[in-house]
Phi, psi and omega in degrees: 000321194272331175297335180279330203260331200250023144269344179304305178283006167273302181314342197267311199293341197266305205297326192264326147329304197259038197242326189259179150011265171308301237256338188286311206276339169300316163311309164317285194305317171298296218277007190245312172318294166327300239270317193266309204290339176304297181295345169306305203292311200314284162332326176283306159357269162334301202274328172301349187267310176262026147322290167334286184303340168281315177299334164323310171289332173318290206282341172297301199268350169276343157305318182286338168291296200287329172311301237260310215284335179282325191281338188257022170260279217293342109025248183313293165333308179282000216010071164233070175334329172295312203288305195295336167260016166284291226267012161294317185290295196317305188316303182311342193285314169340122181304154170051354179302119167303283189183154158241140165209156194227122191255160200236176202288337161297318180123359191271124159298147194237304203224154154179173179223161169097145150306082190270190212240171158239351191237169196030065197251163145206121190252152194196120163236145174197153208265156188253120188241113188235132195264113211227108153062012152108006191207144191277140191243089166305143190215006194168189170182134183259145180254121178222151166221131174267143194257121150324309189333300165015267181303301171304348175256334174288330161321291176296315164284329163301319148322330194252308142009256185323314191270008181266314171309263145019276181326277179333318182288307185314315183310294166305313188263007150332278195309301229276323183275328187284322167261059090292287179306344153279341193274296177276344191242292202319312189307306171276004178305295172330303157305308177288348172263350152320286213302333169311262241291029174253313190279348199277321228260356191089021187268064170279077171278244160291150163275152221289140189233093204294166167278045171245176162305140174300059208223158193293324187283311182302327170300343181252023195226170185273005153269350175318304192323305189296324168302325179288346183268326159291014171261267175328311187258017149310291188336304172306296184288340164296319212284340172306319217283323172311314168292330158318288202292356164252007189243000147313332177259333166262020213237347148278344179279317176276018137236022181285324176296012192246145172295323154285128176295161195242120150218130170304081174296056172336120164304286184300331201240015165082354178247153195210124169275121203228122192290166152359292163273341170305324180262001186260020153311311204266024200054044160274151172267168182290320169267019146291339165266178166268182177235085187217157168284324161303020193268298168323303178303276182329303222242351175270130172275138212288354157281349164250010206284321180275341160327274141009265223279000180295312189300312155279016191245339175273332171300310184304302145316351229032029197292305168276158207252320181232141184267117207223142164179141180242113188227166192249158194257123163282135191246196203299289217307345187091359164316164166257153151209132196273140193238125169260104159291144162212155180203170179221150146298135169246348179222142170225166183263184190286339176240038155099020188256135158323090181278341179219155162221166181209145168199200174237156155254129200223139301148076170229060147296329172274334159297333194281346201283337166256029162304296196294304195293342164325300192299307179314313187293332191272318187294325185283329196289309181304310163344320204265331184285322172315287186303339179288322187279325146331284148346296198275306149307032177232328198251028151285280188334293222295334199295318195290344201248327192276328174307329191289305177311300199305309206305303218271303190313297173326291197330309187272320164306278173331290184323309202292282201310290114020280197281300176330316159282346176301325198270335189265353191277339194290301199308299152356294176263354152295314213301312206288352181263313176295326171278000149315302183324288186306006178233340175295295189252355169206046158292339177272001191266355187256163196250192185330291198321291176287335166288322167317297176315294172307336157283315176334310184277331181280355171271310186295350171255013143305300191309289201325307192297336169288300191305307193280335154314275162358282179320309201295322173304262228299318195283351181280325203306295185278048136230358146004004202001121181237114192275109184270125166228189172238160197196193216229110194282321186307301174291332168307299202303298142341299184275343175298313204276338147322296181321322205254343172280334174269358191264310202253072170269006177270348169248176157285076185236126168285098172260142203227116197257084162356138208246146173071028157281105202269138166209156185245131184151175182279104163295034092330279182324285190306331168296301186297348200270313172276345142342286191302303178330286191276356164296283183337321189264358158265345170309315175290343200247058134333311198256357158235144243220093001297154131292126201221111168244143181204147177242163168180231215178127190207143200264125185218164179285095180286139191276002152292290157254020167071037199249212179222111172250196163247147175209160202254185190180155197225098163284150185194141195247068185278198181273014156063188177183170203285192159212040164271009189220033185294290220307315173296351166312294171271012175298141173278123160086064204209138190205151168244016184218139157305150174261032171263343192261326181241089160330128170162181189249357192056030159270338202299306175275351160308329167287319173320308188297314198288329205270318201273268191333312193282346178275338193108356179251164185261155167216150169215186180231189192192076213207143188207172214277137141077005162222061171081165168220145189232128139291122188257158147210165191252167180222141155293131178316141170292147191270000000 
């Protein structure tokens, strides 16, 4: 029992020594260092031991050349197979020996023993040479292999050897470092991290004193050092605490050289220290105030005053963590100056209420001054959105009273238009009646010559009359109401081109209608807009045979705003036009063909032109004489 309590307790003093911090990673660090350099050595070992045991086996089969080799030549020579496979048998009696085998000067086996192998091998070939009449014969050659295997197990038992030994040795001398560095170092290491955190805690008590011995070496190794410097600087922080508390008394005068005044609030008894500069900001000298709070009540002006103390009073309970407040100050000459307080508590009692606070005074009177002229600059801007927004209701009323004007003016034009064409339909439709009569009752009395002149007048006052239809139409377009859905364009598109197939049922006209065409707009409008389009493009392509129109939808270049659209377009492979005379396209009564070769009043795409504007969209052309003309036009997208 007492050989058991006294290893115990060296093991109980080791676990807690490697327990901590330092002693676990001091422990480690050993047993891991131990660990490689053992395996390295071990590995150095090893591989020298079985170097040793291969050469061995090396220096075994060149013994087996030299014992062996005169004796199995002279053999072989006699071919006296028995002697020669006895002394096979002997050779094979050898440790790690393989296989042999014995060969004739062709290379045709003669005699052997043994398995041989291909792997972990060591091989020795060497020729059996016999001296006949005075000259040496080569008559033959033997092959020997030798087996590694052996060599690996006495390896692999050497291995367990080495490393069991090794462990132990690592171990013991672990331990043997590991309690010497707790005996010389941990224990006092312990202490000197005690005696900080006493000096961290503000305990400056006796200077720190190791358990060693009195000895000349111990005074010179680095816990001496170390000790001396934690001493030393006790010495120091004593000597600092002194110097605080007295420059403690002086740490209000070294902040009067800071640009903001500074004051210290006592809570319980009411006095406030107010630096220098605090009072000579309000123009004061330093014993002209108290250092009281009431210095403060008296010299704060009383519209902001409840504020203030409202702000500090919350501070002091502890509703709020920091004291911020912008107020105006009087100052000695009797001016105002506006001030930013700003403080934190530096001290609470046990129930959290404020006993000191410290803060500052800053002097922003010129910032609030440009506060005010800001304020000033905005009350005038609004002034000004005011008279604007006047304005813009004064120059509605004028949109609404010029609109009203517009309203009456259209209102009058139509009315204008209405008579005009009336008063011109009567004379007209007189010319045209009369020169009927007249070709009706003395028509066998006119010659070529004169019937030709009387059809003449009755087609121009057909053409006039067609042309003031045109006006009317075309002068209706921008007054119009225009009701927008979206609708099936294709299928629209599908019923114009019937319509235009049934007036020319004497050609050949091919249409080719884009399928899944959508459009947003008024469809009436849009109906004429393919009316005009696909009438035009059959009239024009008149002289080919087929006519081939086609409508569809195509991603194009607007030659306006250079952008990239979708624009829908009517092709035709008619008789085209320059296109130095595009700009005349869309003009009323504006024509590029004679109307003896095209027949027409020159509205039709000027109508075209106004209803693709009123959709929001653009039209252009694309054409060139004798190979077609393609209209291209745009729709505004549905919002």
């Amino acid at each position: 029992m007492r050989a058991r309590i006294s290893v115990a307790a060296p093991l109980v003093w080791l676990r807690r020594s490697a327990g901590t911090g330092m002693g676990r990673r001091f422990a480690l660090l050993i047993v891991l260092f131990s660990s490689i350099v053992t395996l390295l050595a071990t590995a150095l070992q090893l591989s020298l031991e079985y170097e040793r045991d291969v050469d061995a086996i090396g220096a075994q089969l060149q013994q087996v050349r030299v014992s062996y080799g005169d004796s199995l030549a002279a053999s072989l020579w006699n071919t006296s197979m028995s002697d020669l496979d006895l002394q096979l048998q002997g050779i094979m009696r050898l440790p790690d020996l393989q296989s042999i085998a014995v060969v004739d000067e062709q290379g045709a086996p003669v005699t052997g023993a043994g398995a041989a192998r291909a792997r972990d091998v060591l091989e020795l070939s060497f020729p059996l040479s016999y001296v006949h009449r005075g000259g040496a014969l080569v008559i033959g050659r033997v092959h020997l292999q030798a087996s590694l295997t052996g060599a690996y197990r006495r390896l692999r038992d050497k291995v367990v050897t080495i490393l069991i030994a090794q462990t132990v040795k690592t171990f013991l001398v672990s331990l043997f470092i590991l309690v010497l560095f707790q005996l010389m170092v941990g224990r006092h290491l312990k202490k000197i991290a005690a005696y900080s955190d006493r000096l961290a805690a503000g305990q400056l008590d006796a200077p720190l004193r190791l358990d060693r011995v009195a000895a000349r070496v111990n005074e010179r190794d680095e816990l001496a050092h170390m000790v001396a410097a934690l001493n030393a600087m006790h010495q120091r922080v004593n000597s600092t605490v002194v110097g605080l508390q007295e420059s403690e008394s002086r740490w209000k005068f070294a902040l009067e050289g800071a640009g903001d005044g500074v004051w210290d609030y006592d809570v319980g008894s009411d006095e406030v220290f107010y630096s220098r500069r605090w009072k000579a900001m309000l123009g004061y000298e330093d014993h002209e105030l108290a250092n009281h709070l009431s210095t403060f009540e008296r010299l704060a002006h009383p519209d902001d005053m409840r504020h203030t103390m409202r702000v500090l009073q919350e501070n002091i309970e502890g509703r709020a963590v920091n004291f911020t407040s912008e107020h105006r100050m009087r100052c000695k000459d009797g001016g105002w100056k506006w001030i930013s307080s700003r403080g934190m508590v530096v001290e609470r009692d046990e129930h959290g209420h404020a006993t000191r606070i410290i803060g500052t005074h800053a002097d922003i009177s010129t910032r609030r001054a440009a506060e005010d002229e800001m304020a000033r600059l905005l009350a005038q801007t609004e002034q000004a959105r005011a008279a604007l927004r006047e304005a813009n209701d004064t120059m509605e009323s004028q949109v609404r009273e010029r609109t009203a004007q517009l309203e009456r003016a259209n209102k009058e034009l139509e009315a204008f238009s209405y008579s005009v064409s009336h008063d011109l339909r009567s004379p007209l439709r007189g010319i045209d009646g009369w020169s009927l009569a007249l070709q009706e009752d003395y028509g066998a009395l006119l010659d070529a010559q004169g019937q030709q002149y009387l059809n003449r007048v009755r087609g121009e006052t057909q053409r006039m009359g067609h042309l003031i239809d045109g006006m009317l139409e075309f002068s209706r377009l921008g007054r119009a109401e225009m009701a927008l859905r979206p609708f099936d364009l294709s299928a629209l598109a599908q019923t114009v081109a019937a319509r235009v197939r049934d007036a020319n049922r004497e050609r050949l006209i091919e249409f080719h209608i884009g399928a899944g065409l959508q459009a947003y707009g008024d469809e009436p409008l849009l109906e004429a807009v393919l009316h005009n389009l696909l009438e035009n493009a059959a009239k024009f392509s008149a002289q080919r045979t087929p006519a081939r129109i086609e409508f569809g939808r195509a991603d194009m270049l607007e030659p306006d705003s250079k952008r990239r659209v979708s624009a829908l377009f009517v092709r035709d492979n008619g008789a085209g036009f320059d296109m130095q005379h595009a700009s005349k396209l869309f003009g009323v009564f504006q024509r590029l063909h004679k109307s003896s070769e095209f027949p027409g009043t020159g509205i039709g795409l000027a109508t075209v032109q106004r209803i693709v504007q009123r959709h929001g969209g653009a039209i252009w052309a694309d054409a060139a004489p004798e190979r077609g003309a393609t209209f291209y036009f745009t729709l505004k997208e549905r919002a």
